[in-house]
C-alpha positions as CSV (number, residue, x, y, z in Angstrom):
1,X,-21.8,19.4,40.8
2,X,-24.2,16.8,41.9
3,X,-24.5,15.2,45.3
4,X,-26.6,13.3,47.4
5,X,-25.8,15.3,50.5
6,X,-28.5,17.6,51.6
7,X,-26.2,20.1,53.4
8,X,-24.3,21.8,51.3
9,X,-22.8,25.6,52.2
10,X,-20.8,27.6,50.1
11,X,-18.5,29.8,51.5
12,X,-14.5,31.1,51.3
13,X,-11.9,29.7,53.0
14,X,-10.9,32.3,55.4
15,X,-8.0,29.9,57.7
16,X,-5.7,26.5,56.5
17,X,-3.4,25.2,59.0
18,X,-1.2,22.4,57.3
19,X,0.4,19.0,58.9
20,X,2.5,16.6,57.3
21,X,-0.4,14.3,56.3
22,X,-3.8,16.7,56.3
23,X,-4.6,20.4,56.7
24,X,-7.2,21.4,58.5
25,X,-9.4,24.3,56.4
26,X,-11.5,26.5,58.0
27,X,-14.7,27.7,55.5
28,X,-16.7,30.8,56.8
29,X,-20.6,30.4,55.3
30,X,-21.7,33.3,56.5
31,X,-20.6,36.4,58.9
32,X,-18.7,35.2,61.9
33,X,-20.2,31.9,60.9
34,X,-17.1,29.2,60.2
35,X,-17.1,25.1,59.5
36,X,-13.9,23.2,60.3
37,X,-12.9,20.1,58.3
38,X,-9.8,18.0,58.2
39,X,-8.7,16.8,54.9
40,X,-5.6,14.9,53.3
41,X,-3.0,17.2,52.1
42,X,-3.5,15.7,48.5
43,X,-7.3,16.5,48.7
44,X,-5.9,20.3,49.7
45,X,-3.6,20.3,46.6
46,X,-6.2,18.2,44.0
47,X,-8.9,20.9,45.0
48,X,-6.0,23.9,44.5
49,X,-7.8,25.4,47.8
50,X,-6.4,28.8,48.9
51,X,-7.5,31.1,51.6
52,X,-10.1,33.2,49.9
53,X,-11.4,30.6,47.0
54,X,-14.9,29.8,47.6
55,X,-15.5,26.5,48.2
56,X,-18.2,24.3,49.8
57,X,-19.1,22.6,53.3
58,X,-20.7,19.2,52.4
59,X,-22.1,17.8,55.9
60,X,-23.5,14.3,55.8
61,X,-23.6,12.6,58.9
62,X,-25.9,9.9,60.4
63,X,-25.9,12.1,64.0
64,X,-26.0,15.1,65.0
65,X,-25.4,15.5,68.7
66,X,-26.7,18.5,70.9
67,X,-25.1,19.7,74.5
68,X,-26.2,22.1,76.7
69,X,-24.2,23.3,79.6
């Protein structure tokens, strides 16, 4: 695989809640250490993603915002 995103983390899917249209897959990259994303349901089928296949976070993003409270 070759992409021009610079963050890539690989990790397993540990969570998938599915809708009618997307599912929403939770990837854990490291202990106690999870990234949410929200996908079509055909993108979940085409990438045959299960809870416990390893797959990757790609982040690419023009911001990044940072909060405090």
């Amino acid at each position: 695989m070759k992409i021009s995103a610079r963050n890539v983390l690989k990790g397993k899917v540990v969570a998938v809640e599915m809708g009618a249209v997307n599912a929403e897959v939770l990837i854990e990259v490291a202990p106690g250490i999870e990234v949410a994303s929200i996908i079509t349901k055909a993108a979940f089928e085409k990438l045959e993603l299960a809870v416990g296949k390893e797959a990757y976070a790609v982040l690419k993003a023009s911001n990044v915002m940072v909060a405090v409270d």
